[in-house]
VMD Tcl script that draws the C-alpha trace (Angstrom):
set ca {
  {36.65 -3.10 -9.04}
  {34.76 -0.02 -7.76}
  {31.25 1.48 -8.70}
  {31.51 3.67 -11.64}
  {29.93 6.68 -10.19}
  {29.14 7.84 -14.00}
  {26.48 4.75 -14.59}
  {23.16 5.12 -13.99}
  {23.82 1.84 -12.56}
  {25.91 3.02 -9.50}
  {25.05 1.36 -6.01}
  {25.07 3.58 -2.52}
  {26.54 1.25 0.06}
  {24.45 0.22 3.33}
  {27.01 1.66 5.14}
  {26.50 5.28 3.40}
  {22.97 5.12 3.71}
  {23.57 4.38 7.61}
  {25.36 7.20 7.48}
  {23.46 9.36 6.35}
  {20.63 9.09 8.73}
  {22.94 10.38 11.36}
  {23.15 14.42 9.36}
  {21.58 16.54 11.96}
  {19.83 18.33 9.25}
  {18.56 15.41 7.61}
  {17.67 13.21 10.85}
  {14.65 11.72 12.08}
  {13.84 10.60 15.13}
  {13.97 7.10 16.63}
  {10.59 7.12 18.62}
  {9.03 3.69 16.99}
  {8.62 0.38 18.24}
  {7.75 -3.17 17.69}
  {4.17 -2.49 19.12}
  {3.88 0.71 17.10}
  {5.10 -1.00 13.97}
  {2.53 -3.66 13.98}
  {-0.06 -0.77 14.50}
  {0.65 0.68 11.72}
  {0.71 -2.20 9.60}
  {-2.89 -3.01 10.49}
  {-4.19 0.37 10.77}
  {-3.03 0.87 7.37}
  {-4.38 -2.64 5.85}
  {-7.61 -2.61 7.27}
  {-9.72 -0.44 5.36}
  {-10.60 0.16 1.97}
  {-10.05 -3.55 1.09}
  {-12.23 -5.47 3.23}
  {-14.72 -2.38 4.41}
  {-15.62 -2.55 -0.06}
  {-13.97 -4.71 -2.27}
  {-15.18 -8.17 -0.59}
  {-18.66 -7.16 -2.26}
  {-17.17 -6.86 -5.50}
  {-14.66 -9.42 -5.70}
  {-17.80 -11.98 -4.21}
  {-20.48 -10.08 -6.57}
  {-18.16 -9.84 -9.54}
  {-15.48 -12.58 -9.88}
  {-15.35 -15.36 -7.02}
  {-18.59 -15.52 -5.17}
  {-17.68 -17.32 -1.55}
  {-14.12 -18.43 -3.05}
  {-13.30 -14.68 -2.19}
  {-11.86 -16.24 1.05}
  {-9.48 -17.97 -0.75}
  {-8.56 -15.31 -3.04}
  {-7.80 -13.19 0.16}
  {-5.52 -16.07 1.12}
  {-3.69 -16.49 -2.64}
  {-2.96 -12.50 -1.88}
  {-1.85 -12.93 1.41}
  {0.38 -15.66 -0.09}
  {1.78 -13.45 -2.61}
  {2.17 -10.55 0.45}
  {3.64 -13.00 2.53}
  {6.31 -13.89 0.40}
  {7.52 -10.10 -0.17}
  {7.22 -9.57 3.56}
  {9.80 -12.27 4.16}
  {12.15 -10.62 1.55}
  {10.97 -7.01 2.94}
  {12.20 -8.24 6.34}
  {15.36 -8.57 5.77}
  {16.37 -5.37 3.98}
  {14.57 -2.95 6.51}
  {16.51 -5.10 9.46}
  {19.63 -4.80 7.41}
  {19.61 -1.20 6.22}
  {17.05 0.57 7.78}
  {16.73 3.82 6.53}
  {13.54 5.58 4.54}
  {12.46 4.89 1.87}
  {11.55 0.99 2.11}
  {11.99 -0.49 -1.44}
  {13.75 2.79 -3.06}
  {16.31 2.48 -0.62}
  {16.60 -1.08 -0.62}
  {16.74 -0.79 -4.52}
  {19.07 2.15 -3.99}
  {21.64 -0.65 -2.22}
  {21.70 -3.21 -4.21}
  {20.57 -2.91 -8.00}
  {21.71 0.19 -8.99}
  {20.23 3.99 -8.75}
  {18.37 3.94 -12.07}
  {15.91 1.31 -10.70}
  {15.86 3.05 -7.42}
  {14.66 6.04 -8.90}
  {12.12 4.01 -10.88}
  {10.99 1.94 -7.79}
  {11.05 5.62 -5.85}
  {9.07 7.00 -8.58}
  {7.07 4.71 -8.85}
  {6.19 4.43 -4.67}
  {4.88 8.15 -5.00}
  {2.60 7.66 -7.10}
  {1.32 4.46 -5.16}
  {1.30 6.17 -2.21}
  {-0.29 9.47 -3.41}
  {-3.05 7.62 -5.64}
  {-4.10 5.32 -2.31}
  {-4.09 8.37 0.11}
  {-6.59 10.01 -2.25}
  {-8.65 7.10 -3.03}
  {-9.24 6.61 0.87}
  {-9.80 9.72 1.53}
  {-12.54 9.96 -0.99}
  {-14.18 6.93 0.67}
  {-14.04 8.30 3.98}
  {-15.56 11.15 2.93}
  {-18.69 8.88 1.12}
  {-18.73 7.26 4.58}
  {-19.71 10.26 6.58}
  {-21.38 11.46 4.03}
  {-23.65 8.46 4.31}
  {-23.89 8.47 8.26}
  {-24.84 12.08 8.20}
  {-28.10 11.47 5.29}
  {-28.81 8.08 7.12}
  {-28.17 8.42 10.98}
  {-28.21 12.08 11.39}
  {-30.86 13.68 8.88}
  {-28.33 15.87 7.57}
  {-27.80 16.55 3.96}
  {-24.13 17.29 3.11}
  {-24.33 19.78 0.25}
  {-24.22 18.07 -3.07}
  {-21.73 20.90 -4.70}
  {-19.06 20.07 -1.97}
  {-19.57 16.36 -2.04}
  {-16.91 15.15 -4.93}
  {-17.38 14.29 -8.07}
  {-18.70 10.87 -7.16}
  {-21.43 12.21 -5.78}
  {-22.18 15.10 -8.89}
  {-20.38 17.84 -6.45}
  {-17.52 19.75 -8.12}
  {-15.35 19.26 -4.95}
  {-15.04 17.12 -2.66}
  {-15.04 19.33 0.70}
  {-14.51 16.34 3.53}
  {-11.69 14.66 1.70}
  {-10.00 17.69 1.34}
  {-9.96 18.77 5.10}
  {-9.04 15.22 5.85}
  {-5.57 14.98 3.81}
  {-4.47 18.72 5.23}
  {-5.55 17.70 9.18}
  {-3.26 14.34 8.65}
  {-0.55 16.67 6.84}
  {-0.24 18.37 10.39}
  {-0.14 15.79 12.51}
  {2.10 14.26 10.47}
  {4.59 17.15 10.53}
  {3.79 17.43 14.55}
  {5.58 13.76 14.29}
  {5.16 10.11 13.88}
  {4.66 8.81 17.68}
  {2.02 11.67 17.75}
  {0.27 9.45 15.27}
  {1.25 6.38 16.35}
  {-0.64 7.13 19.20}
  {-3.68 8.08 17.34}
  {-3.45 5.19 14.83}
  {-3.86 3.09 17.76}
  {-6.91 4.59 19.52}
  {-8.30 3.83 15.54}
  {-6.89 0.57 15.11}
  {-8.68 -0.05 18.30}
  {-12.05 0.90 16.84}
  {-11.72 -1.20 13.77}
  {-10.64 -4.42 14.92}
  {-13.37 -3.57 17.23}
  {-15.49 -4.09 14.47}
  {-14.01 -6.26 12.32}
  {-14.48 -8.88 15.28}
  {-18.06 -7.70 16.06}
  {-18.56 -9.02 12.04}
  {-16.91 -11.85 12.61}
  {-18.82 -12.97 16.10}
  {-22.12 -11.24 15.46}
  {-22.42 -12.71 12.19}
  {-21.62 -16.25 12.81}
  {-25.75 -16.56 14.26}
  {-26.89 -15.06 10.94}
  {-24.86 -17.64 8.62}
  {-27.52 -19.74 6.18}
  {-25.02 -23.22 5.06}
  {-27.14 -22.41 1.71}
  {-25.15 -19.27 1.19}
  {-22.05 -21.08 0.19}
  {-23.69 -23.50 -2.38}
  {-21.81 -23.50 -4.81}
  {-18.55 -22.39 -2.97}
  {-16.90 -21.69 -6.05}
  {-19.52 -20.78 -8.67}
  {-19.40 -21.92 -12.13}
  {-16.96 -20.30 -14.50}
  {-18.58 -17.35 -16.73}
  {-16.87 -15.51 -19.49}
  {-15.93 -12.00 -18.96}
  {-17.32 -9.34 -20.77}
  {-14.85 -7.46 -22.80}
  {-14.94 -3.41 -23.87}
  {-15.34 -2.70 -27.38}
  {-11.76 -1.92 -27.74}
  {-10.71 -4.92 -25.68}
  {-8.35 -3.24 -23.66}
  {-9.42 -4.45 -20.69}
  {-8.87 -7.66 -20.98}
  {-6.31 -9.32 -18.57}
  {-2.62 -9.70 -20.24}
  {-2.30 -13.46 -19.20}
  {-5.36 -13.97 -22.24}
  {-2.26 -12.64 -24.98}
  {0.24 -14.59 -22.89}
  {-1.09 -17.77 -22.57}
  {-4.59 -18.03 -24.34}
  {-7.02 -18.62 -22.43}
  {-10.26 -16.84 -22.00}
  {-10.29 -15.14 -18.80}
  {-13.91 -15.80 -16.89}
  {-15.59 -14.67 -13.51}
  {-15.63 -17.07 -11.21}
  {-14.50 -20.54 -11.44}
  {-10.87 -21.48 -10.16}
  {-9.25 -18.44 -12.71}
  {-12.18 -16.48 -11.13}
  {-10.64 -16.75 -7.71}
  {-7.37 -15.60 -9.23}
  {-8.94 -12.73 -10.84}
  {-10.73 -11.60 -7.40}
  {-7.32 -12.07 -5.73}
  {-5.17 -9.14 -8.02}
  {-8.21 -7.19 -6.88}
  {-8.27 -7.93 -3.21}
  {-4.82 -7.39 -3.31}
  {-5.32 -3.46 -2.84}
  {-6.48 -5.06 1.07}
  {-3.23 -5.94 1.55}
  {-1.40 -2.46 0.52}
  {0.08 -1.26 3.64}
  {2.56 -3.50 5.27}
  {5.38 -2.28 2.82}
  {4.87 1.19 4.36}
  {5.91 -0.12 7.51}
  {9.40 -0.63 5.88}
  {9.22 3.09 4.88}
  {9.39 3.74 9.33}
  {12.62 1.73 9.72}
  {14.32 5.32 10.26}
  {12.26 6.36 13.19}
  {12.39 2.67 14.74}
  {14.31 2.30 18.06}
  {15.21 -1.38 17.88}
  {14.70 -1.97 13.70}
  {16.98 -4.75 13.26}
  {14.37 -6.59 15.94}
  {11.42 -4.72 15.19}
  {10.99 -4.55 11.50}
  {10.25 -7.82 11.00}
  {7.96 -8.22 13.85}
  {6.12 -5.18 12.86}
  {5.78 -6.45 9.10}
  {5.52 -10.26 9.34}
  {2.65 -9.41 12.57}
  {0.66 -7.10 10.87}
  {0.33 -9.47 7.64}
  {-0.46 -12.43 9.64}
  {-3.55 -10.62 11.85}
  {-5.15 -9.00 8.75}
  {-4.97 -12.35 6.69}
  {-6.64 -14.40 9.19}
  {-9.64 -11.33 9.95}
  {-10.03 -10.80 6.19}
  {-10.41 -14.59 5.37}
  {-12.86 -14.85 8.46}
  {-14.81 -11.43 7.64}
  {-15.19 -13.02 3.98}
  {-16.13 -16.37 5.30}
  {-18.90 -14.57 7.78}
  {-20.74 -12.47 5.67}
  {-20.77 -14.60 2.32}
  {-22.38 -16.94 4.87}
  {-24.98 -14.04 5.94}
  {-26.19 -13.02 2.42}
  {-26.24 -14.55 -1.23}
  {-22.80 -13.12 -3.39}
  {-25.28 -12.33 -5.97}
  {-26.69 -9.72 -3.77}
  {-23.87 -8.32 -2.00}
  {-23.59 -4.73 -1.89}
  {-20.47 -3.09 -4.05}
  {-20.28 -0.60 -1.78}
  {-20.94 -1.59 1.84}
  {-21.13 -5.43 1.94}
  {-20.53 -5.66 5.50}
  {-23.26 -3.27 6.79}
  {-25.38 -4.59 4.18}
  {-24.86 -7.91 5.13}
  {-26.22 -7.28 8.32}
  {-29.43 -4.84 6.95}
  {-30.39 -7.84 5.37}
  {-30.71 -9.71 8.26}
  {-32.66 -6.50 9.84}
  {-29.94 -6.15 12.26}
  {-29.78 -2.32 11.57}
  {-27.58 -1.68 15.10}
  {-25.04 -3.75 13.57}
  {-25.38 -2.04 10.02}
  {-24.71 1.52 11.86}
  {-22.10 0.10 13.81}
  {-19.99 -1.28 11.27}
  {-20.54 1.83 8.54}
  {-19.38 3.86 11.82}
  {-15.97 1.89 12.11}
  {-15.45 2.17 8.55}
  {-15.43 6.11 8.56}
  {-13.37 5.83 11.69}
  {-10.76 3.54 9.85}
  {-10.20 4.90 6.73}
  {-8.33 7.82 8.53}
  {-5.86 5.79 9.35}
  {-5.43 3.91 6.34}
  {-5.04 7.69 4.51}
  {-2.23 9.06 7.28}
  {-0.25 5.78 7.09}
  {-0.30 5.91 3.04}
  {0.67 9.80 3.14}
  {3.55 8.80 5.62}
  {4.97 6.43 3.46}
  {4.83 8.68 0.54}
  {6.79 11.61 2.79}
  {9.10 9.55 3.85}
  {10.32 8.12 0.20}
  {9.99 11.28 -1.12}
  {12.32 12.46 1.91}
  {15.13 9.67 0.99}
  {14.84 10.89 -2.40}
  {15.53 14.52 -2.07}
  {18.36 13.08 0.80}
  {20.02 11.35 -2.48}
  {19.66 14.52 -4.61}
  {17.48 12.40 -7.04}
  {14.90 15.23 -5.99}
  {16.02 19.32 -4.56}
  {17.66 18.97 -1.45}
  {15.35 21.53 0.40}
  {12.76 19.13 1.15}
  {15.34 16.61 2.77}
  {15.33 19.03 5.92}
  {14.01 17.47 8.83}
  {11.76 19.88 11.18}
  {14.72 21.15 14.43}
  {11.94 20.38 17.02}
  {9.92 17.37 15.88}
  {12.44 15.95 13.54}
  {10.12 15.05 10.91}
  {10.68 16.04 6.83}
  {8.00 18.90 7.18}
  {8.99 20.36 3.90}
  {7.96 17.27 1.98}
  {5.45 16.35 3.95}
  {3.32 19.86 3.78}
  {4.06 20.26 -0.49}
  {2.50 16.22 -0.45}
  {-0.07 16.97 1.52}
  {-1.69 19.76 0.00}
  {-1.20 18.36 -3.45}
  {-2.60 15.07 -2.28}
  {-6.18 17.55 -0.42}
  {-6.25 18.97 -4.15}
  {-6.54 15.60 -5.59}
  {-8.67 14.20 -3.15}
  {-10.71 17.18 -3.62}
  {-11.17 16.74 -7.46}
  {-10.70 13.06 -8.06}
  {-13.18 10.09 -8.93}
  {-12.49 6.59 -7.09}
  {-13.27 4.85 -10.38}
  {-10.40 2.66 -11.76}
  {-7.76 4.18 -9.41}
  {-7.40 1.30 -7.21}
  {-6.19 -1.22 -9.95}
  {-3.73 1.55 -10.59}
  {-2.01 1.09 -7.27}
  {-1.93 -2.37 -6.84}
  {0.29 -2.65 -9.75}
  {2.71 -0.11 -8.34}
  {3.12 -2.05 -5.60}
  {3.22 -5.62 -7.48}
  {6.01 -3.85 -8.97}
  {7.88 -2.79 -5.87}
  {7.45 -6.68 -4.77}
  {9.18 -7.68 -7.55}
  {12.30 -5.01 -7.21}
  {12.70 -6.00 -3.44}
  {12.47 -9.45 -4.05}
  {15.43 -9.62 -6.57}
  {17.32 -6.96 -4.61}
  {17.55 -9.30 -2.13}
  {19.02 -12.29 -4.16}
  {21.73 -9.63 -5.72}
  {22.71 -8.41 -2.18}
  {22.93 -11.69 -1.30}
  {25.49 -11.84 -3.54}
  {27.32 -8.79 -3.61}
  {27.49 -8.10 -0.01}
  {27.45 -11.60 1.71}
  {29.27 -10.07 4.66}
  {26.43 -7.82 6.13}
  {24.80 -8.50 9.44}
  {21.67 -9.53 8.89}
  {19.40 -10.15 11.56}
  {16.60 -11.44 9.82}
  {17.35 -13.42 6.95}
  {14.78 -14.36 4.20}
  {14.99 -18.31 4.01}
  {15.65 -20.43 1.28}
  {17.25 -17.94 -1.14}
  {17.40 -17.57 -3.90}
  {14.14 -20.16 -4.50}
  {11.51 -18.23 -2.77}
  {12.45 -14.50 -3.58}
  {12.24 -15.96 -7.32}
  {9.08 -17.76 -6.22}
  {7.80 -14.14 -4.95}
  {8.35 -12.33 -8.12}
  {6.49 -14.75 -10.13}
  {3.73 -14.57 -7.70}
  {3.42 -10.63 -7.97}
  {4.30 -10.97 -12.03}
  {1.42 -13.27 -11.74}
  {-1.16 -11.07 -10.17}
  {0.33 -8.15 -12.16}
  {-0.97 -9.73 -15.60}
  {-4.57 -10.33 -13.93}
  {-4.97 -6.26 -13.90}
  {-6.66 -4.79 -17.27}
  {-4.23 -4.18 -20.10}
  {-5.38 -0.23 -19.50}
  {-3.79 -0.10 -16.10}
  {-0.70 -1.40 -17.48}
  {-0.78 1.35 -20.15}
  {-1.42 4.20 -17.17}
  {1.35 2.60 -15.37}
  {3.63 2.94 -18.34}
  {3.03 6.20 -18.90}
  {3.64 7.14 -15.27}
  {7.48 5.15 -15.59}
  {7.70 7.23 -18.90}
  {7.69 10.52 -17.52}
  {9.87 9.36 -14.10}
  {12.55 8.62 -16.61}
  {12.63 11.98 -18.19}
  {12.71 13.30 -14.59}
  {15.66 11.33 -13.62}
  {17.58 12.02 -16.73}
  {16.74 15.94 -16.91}
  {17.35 16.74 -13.60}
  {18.00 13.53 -10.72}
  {21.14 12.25 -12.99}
  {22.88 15.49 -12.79}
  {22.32 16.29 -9.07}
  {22.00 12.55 -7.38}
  {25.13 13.16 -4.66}
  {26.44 9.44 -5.80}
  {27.15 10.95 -9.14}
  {28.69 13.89 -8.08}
  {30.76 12.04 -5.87}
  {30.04 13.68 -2.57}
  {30.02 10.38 -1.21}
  {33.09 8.84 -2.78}
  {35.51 9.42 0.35}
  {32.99 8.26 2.90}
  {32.08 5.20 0.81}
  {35.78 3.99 0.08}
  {34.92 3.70 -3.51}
  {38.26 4.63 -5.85}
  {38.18 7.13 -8.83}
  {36.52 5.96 -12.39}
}
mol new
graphics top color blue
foreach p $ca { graphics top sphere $p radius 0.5 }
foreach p [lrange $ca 0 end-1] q [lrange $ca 1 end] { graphics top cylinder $p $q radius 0.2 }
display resetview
């Protein structure tokens, strides 16, 4: 029995969306490899998350545990990279979970999952870029003497526009549309830099750590305070009744759906399976080896500087150059705010390539106009989508407060962990024939075991971000029903002869 082409419902082969990479107007080029991949996997995960959040999440909600939330996250990531793996070696085309989705649940969640990437992607590119922009601001007041001009310094800062963050996004926008092994090349140099000094924390600090530090090692469980509209709450209090606290063991869980944003990054390796020489080989590599470095630096970084200072008087903001000020090892303290600046570039051009590059396999589909599925005829990139992102992304960055948008993404991409996970229990199914040269093990038990590890994290966010978030899906589905229905080229059927599938 064939698709019918008239449901929302209706699946695009593997084989069509194989085929479709090979349009010379809608190709990109294969210039990526397993080396490359695993670049930009860590330049992408190191940054925001460990350079900030370990002094919350150890301030705030686990104290020293925050090296084991890192590793419940990782967990969690871990899982989704296994089931991750084996779509982008198996159809590896843009898009990561939207095309994945696209293949084997039906284009209605694609969309959704699609919809649902770009605002992931777009939300963490301006968040870093923000942060970046605080960094130098900070290095220029503390190291130079220089006083960045209030007006242009964000709204953070009580500027009206945030000057720094702005030229970041639109320099990344052209060397993205110059082409990816352009900034492969310069994600390495960074990547460089930061695991630089990542490891000088790690070494450096290990002659600063007091064994006091860590008593307790998982601090005694406090109630959370609530807002006066209680909204902010985590669901899992409605769902299963108990009081939600800072620290204690559910402290450590609460710190770890936070944490989590650390780990955003290694899906967006998926999104490069196009531009990958070898993917069917590489993609795994690149995604499994990225996850596994940053998991084991972020638990020892944790372990290192909880060690160095008291949680209760971690900085929010900078915990590992603080960490080392209060030590009076002020060297260090530059060092480290220096490597931060350095790596949150790469962290934003990583995030704004993953966003092109679904919102390129979108518009392929039709789900989105066609006219910014056109790849660049010298440097075969999606330039069209990628300059319209990128100056809407250096407006946002330009005008946005960090405050509550990090929560935001994380449950974007919970959400994507979930869709991939089953996706790859129905292809399983469906299409048992495929070649797949990395298969996820022990299916369907842990893909089933991964989406109830993301569901799980997903109901430790505030009940507000799941309101946000539901607005957001609200307003994709009146975008896919007014105009991505009608013009998707599945429905249409401009892909029923190539596809083999027989008349509804």
């Amino acid at each position: 029995m064939g698709t019918n082409l008239n449901s929302p419902f209706r699946t695009k082969s593997v084989e069509q969306s194989i085929r479709d990479t090979e349009e010379p107007e809608h190709q990109l080029r294969k210039s990526l490899s397993a080396w490359d991949l695993t670049v930009f996997g860590v330049g992408v995960i190191i940054g925001t998350g460990i350079f900030v959040l370990t002094g919350i999440a150890a301030r705030n909600n686990a104290g020293p545990a925050t090296a084991l939330s890192f590793v419940a996250a990782g967990i969690v990531c871990a899982l989704a990279a296994l089931c991750y793996a084996e779509f982008a070696s198996t159809v590896p085309v843009a898009g990561s979970a939207y095309t994945f989705s696209y293949a084997s649940i039906g284009e209605l969640p694609a969309w959704i999952i699609g919809w649902d990437l770009v605002l992931e992607f777009a939300l963490g590119t301006a968040v870093v870029a923000v942060g970046w922009s605080g960094y130098v601001r900070h290095l220029m007041d503390t190291n130079l003497g220089w006083q960045f001009p209030s007006s242009l310094s964000g709204p953070d800062a009580g500027g009206s526009f945030d000057l720094l963050a702005f030229l970041l996004v639109l320099a990344l926008t052209a060397i993205l549309v110059v082409g990816t092994k352009l900034s492969a090349r310069i994600t390495a140099v960074v990547v460089a830099i930061k695991v630089t000094v990542v490891l000088l924390v790690i070494i450096a600090g290990l002659f600063f750590i007091k064994a006091d530090n860590y008593k307790p090692f998982i601090p005694p469980a406090q109630p959370q305070a609530e807002s006066v509209s209680g909204w902010h709450s985590p669901l899992v209090q409605l769902l299963f009744g108990y009081a939600p606290t800072n620290f204690g063991v559910m402290g450590i869980f609460t710190a770890a759906a936070l944490v989590f944003f650390a780990f955003i990054g290694f899906d967006v390796v998926a999104t490069a399976a196009e531009e990958t020489k070898n993917p069917q080989r590489d993609m795994p590599r690149g995604i499994l080896g990225s996850l596994l470095i940053c998991t084991v630096l972020y638990v020892a970084v944790t372990l290192v500087v909880t060690g160095m200072q008291r949680y209760t008087e971690m900085s929010p903001t900078a915990p590992l150059a603080e960490a080392f000020k209060s030590v009076n090892q002020p060297f260090f303290s530059g060092a480290i705010s220096l490597g931060a600046a350095v790596g949150l570039i790469t962290v934003s051009m990583i995030l704004l390539l993953g966003q092109t590059r679904v919102f390129f396999a979108m518009s392929r589909d039709g789900l989105l106009p066609r006219v910014f599925s056109v790849t660049h005829p010298k440097f075969r990139t999606p330039y069209r989508a990628t300059l319209l992102l990128g100056v809407i992304i250096a407006f946002l960055a330009g005008f946005t407060s960090l405050e509550k948008l990090a929560e935001l993404v994380n449950i974007g991409t919970l959400f994507a962990f979930i869709v991939v996970a089953l996706g790859v229990i129905i292809l399983r199914r469906t299409r048992p024939d495929l070649h797949r040269s990395f298969r996820t093990p022990w299916v369907p038990v842990l893909p089933i075991v991964s989406m109830l590890a993301s569901l799980w994290l997903m109901l430790n966010l505030p009940a507000d971000t799941w309101l946000r978030f539901a607005i957001w899906m609200v307003i994709g589905l009146a975008v896919y029903f007014l105009y991505g229905r009608s013009h998707s080229r599945l429905g249409k059927g401009l892909e029923r002869s190539e596809t083999g599938v027989p008349e509804d």
